[in-house]
MIKOL-913745 format. One record per residue: residue number from 1; x negated, y negated, z of N, C-alpha, C in turn. Coordinates in steps of 0.05 Angstrom, whole numbers. Each point is the difference from the previous one (the first is absolute). Example, Ala and Ser with C-alpha at 12.3 -4.5 7.8 and 13.67 -1.06 7.14 Angstrom:
(1 (-264 114 156) (18 -24 0) (-18 -24 0))
(2 (7 -21 -14) (-16 -24 1) (15 -22 14))
***
This chain:
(1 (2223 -1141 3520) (-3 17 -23) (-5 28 10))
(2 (16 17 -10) (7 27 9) (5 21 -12))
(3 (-7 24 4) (18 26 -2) (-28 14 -19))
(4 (-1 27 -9) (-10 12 -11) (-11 -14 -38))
(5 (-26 11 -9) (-7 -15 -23) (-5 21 -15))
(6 (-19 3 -20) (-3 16 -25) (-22 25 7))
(7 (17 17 -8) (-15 45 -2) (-13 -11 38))
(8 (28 -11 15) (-1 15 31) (-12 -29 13))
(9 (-15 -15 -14) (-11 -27 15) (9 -11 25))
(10 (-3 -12 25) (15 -11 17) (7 -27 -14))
(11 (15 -17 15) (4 -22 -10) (-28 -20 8))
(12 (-1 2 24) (-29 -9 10) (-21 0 -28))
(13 (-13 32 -1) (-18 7 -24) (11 -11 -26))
(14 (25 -3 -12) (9 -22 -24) (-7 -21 6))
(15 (4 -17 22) (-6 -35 0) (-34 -2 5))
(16 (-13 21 15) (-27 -7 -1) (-19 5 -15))
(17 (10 8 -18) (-11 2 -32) (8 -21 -13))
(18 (29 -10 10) (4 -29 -24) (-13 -23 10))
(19 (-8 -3 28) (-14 -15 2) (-36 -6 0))
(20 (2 34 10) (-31 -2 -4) (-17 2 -32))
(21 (26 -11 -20) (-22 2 -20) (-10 -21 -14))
(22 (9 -21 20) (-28 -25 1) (3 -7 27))
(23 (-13 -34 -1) (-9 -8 24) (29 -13 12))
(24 (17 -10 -18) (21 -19 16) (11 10 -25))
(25 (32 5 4) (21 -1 -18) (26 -22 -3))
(26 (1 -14 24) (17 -26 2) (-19 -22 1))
(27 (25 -25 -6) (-21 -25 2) (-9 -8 21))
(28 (14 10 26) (-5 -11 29) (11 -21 7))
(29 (18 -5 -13) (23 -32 5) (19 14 8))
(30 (19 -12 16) (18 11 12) (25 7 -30))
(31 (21 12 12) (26 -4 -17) (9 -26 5))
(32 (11 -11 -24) (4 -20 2) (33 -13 10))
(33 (18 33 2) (27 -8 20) (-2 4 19))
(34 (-25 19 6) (-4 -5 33) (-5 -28 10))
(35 (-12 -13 -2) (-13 -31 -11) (17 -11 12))
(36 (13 -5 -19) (25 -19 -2) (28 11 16))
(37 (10 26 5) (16 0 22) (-7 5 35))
(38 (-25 12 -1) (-13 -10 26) (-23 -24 13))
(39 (4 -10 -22) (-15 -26 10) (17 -17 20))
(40 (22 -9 3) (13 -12 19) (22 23 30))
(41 (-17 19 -12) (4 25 27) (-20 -18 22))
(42 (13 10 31) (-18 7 22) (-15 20 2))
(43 (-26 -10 4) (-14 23 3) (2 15 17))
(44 (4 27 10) (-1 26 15) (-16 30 -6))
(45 (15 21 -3) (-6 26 -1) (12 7 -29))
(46 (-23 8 -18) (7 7 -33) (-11 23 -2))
(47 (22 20 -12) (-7 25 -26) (-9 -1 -30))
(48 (-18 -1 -4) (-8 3 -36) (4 32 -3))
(49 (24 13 -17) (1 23 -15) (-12 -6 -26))
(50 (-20 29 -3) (-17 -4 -30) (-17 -24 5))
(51 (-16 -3 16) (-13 -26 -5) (-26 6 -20))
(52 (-1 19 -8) (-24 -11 -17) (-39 -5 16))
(53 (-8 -11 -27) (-21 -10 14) (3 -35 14))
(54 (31 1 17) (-8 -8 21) (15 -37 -1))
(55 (-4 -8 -28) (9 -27 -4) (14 -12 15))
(56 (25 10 9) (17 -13 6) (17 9 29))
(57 (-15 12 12) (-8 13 29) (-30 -28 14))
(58 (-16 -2 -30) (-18 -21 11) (4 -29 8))
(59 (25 -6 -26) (13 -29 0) (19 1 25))
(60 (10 25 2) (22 -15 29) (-21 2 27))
(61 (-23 13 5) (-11 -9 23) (-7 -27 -1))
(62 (-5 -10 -16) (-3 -22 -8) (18 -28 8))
(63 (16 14 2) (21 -25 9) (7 15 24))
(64 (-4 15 12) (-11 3 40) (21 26 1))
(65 (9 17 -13) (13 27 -5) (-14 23 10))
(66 (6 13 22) (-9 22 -1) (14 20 -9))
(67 (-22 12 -26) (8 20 -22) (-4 29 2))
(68 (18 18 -1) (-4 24 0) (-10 4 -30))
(69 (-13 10 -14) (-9 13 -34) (1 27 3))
(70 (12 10 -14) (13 10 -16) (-14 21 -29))
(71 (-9 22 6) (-8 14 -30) (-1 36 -1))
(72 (3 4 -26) (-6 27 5) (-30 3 -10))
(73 (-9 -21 -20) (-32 9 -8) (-18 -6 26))
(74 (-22 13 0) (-30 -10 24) (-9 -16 -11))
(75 (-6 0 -25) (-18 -20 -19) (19 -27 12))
(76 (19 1 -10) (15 -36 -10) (-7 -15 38))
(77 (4 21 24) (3 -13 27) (-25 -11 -4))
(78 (-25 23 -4) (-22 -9 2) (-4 -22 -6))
(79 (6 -17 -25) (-5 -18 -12) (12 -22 13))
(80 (24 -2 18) (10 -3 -2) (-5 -22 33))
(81 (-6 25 17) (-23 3 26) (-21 -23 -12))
(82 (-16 -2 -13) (-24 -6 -12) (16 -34 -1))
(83 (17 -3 -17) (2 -26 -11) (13 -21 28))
(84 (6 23 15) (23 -16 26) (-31 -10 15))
(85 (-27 16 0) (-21 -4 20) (-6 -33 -14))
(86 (-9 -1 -22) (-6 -22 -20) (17 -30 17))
(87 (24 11 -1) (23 -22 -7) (1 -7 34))
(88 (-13 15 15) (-4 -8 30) (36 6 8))
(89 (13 14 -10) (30 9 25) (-6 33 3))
(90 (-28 14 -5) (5 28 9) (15 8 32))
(91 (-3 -19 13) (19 10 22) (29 -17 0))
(92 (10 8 -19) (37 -11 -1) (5 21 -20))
(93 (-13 21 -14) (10 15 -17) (-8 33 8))
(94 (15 9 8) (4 31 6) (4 20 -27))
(95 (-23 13 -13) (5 19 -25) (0 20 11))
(96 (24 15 -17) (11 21 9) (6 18 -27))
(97 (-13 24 -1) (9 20 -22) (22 14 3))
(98 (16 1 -22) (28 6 -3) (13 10 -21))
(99 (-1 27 -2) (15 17 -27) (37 -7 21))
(100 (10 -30 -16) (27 3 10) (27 13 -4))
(101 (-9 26 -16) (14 20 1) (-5 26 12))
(102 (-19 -1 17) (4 14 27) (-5 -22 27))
(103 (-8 -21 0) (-9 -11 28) (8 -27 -6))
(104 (9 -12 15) (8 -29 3) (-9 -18 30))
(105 (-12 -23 -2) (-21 -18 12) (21 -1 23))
(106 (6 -1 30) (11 -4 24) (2 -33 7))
(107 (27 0 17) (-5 -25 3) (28 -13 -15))
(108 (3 -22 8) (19 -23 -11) (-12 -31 -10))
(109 (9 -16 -22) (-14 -19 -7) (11 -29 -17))
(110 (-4 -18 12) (6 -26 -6) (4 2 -36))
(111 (-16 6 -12) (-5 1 -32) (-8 24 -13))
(112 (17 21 -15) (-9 22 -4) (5 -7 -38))
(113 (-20 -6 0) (-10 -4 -33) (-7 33 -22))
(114 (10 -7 -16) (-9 27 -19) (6 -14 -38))
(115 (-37 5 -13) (4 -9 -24) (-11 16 -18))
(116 (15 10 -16) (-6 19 -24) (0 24 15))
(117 (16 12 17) (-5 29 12) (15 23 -21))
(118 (-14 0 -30) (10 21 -11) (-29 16 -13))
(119 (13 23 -10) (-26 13 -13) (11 16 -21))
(120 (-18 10 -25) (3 2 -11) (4 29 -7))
(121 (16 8 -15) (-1 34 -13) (-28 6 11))
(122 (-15 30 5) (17 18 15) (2 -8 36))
(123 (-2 -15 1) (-1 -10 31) (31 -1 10))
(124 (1 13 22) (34 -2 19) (-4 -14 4))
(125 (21 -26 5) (-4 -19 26) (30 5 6))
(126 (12 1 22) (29 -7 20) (5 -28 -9))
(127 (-1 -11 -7) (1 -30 1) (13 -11 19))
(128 (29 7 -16) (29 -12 9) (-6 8 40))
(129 (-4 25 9) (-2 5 33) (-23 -16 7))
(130 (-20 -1 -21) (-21 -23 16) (12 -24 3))
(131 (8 -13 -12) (15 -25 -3) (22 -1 23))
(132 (14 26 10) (16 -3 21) (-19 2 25))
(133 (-20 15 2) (-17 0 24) (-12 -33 5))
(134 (2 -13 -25) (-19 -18 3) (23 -30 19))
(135 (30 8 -11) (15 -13 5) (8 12 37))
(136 (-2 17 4) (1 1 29) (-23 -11 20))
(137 (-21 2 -18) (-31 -11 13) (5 -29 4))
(138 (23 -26 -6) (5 -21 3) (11 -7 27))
(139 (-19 -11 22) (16 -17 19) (25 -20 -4))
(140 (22 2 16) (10 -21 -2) (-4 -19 4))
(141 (12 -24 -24) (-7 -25 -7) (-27 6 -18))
(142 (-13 25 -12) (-21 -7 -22) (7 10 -23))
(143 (-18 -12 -11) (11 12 -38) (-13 27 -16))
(144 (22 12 -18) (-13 24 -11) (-3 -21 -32))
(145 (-29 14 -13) (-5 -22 -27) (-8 29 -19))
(146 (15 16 -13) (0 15 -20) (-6 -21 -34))
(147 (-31 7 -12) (-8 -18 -28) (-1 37 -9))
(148 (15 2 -23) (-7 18 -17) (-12 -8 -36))
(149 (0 7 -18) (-14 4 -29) (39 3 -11))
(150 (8 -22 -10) (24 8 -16) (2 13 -21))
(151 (-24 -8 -16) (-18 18 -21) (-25 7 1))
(152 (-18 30 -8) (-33 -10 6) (-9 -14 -19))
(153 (-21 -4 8) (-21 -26 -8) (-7 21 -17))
(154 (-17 -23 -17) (-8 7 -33) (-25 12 4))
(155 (-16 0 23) (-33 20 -2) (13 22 15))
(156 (23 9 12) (9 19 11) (-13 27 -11))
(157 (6 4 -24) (-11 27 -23) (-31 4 2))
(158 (-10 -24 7) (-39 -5 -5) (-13 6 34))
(159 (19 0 18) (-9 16 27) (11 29 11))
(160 (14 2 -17) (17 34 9) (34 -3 7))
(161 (0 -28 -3) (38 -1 11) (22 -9 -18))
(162 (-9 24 -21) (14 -10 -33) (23 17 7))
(163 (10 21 22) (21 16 7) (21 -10 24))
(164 (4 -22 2) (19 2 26) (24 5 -6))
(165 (16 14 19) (31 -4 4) (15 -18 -12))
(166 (27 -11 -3) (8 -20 -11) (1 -23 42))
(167 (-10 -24 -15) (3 -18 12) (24 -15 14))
(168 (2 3 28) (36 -7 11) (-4 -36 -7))
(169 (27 -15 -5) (4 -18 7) (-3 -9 31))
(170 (3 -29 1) (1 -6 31) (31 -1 13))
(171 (18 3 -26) (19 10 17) (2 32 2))
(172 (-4 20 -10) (-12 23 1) (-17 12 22))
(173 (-12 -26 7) (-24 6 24) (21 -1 27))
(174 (12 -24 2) (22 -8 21) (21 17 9))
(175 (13 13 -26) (11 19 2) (-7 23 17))
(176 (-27 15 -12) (-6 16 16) (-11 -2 20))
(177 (-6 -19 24) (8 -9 20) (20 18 12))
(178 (16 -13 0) (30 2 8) (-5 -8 26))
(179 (2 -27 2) (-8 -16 20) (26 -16 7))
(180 (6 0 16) (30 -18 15) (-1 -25 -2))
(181 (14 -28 -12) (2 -17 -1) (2 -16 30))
(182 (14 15 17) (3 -6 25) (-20 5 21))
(183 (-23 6 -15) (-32 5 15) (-11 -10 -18))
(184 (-6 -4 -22) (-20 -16 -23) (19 -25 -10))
(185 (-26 -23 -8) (8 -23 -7) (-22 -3 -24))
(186 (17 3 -27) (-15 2 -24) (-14 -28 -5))
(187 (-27 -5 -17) (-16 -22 9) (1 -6 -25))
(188 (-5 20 -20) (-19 -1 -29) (11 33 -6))
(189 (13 -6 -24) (3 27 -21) (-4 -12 -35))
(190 (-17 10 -13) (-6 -5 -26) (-22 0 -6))
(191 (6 2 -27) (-20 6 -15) (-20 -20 -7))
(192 (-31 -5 1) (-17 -22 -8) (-18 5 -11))
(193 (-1 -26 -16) (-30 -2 -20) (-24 -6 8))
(194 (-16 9 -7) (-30 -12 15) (-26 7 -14))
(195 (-18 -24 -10) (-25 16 -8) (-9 13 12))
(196 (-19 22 -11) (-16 23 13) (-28 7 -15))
(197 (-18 9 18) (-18 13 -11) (-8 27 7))
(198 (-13 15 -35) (-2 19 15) (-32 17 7))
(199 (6 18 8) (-35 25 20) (-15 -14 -27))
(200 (4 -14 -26) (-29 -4 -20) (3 -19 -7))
(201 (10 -21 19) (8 -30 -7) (21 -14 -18))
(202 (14 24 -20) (32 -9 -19) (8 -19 19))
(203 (16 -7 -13) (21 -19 2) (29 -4 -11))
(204 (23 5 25) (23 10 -7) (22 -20 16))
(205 (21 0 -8) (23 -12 9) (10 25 7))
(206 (5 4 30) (23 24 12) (26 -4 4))
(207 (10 24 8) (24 -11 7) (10 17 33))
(208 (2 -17 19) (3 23 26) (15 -2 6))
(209 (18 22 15) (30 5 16) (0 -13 28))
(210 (4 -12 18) (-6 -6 13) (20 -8 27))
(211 (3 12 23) (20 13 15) (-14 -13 28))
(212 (13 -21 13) (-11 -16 27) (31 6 17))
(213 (-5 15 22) (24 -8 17) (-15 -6 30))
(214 (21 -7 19) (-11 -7 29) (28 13 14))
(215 (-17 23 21) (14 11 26) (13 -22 9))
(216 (25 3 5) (13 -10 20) (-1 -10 29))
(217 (-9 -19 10) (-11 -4 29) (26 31 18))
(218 (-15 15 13) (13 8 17) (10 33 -8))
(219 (-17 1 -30) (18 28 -12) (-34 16 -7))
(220 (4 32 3) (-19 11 -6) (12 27 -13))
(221 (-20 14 -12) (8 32 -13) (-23 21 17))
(222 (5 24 -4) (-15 18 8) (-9 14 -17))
(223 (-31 8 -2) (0 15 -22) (-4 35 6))
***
């Protein structure tokens, strides 16, 4: 989550206001397609873009991943830091602050995960070039796992993110890629349903775009 926010804000100073205005704003369960398409991964070397306070940067140390995280707020790492000490993997998870529209995390990686990396009116984000940085950040033979919002969620308006952009499809997402068939091996493209809850406990059926490919043993990009 990136780029400039409201009368001059950094993007940093936007997200650490949205989070610091309580104690926890997620449920602290992982995503639930991360879940389910890396659960039968090998464990190795993982990127969380946007991780948040941390969830799902916490669930893959968990299954023996060492995770790079991923944020532009201080607040959400902090928390984030905090919950990894609890959960006993603080040393498998590396937090790292990141406005990824000027600076991007170094390195190459088995699993370079990114979920919900959008933001809302007046916030820039690059998306589409983050999404390509994030696709060069993939070793070969590992997977890039793009989960976006096909529509926002219904408390969107009740936390400040009643303005976003229009929403890409997951072929939309793929697209802008522009990723070579003869270096990517598409895993998962479509759209899914899934209960959700939200920052005040609602309860929603979503619907997410959802874009899994795997590097090619033997092929890489430069970024």
């Amino acid at each position: 989550m990136s780029g400039d926010g409201m009368d001059g804000a950094s993007a940093g100073e936007f997200w650490d206001d949205f989070y610091g205005a309580g104690d926890r704003v997620w449920s602290g369960e992982p995503n639930a397609v991360l879940v389910r398409e890396a659960a039968d991964l090998a464990p190795g070397s993982a990127l969380d873009l946007g991780c948040g306070e941390g969830a799902d940067a916490i669930w893959l140390a968990r299954q023996g991943w060492r995770v790079t995280a991923v944020d532009v707020s201080g607040i959400a790492l902090e928390r984030g830091a905090e919950q990894a000490r609890r959960a006993g993997v603080a040393d498998r998870i590396d937090w790292q602050r990141h406005d990824l529209a000027e600076s991007f995390p170094e390195g190459v990686f088995d699993l370079v995960s990114t979920h919900f990396l959008h933001a809302p009116s007046p916030v820039e984000l690059p998306r589409e070039r983050i999404l390509r940085d994030a696709a060069a950040a993939v070793s070969p033979g590992g997977v890039l796992l793009v989960v976006g919002h096909a529509g926002p969620p219904p408390w969107a308006a009740d936390h400040g993110h009643d303005d976003h952009p229009p929403l890409p499809t997951s072929a939309e997402v793929l697209g802008s890629l522009g990723l070579s068939e003869e270096e990517w091996e598409p895993l998962v493209t479509g759209e899914y349903r899934r209960d959700a809850t939200g920052p005040d406990g609602q309860r929603a059926v979503l619907e997410d775009a959802v874009v899994e490919l795997r590097r090619r043993p033997g092929r890489s990009l430069s970024r």
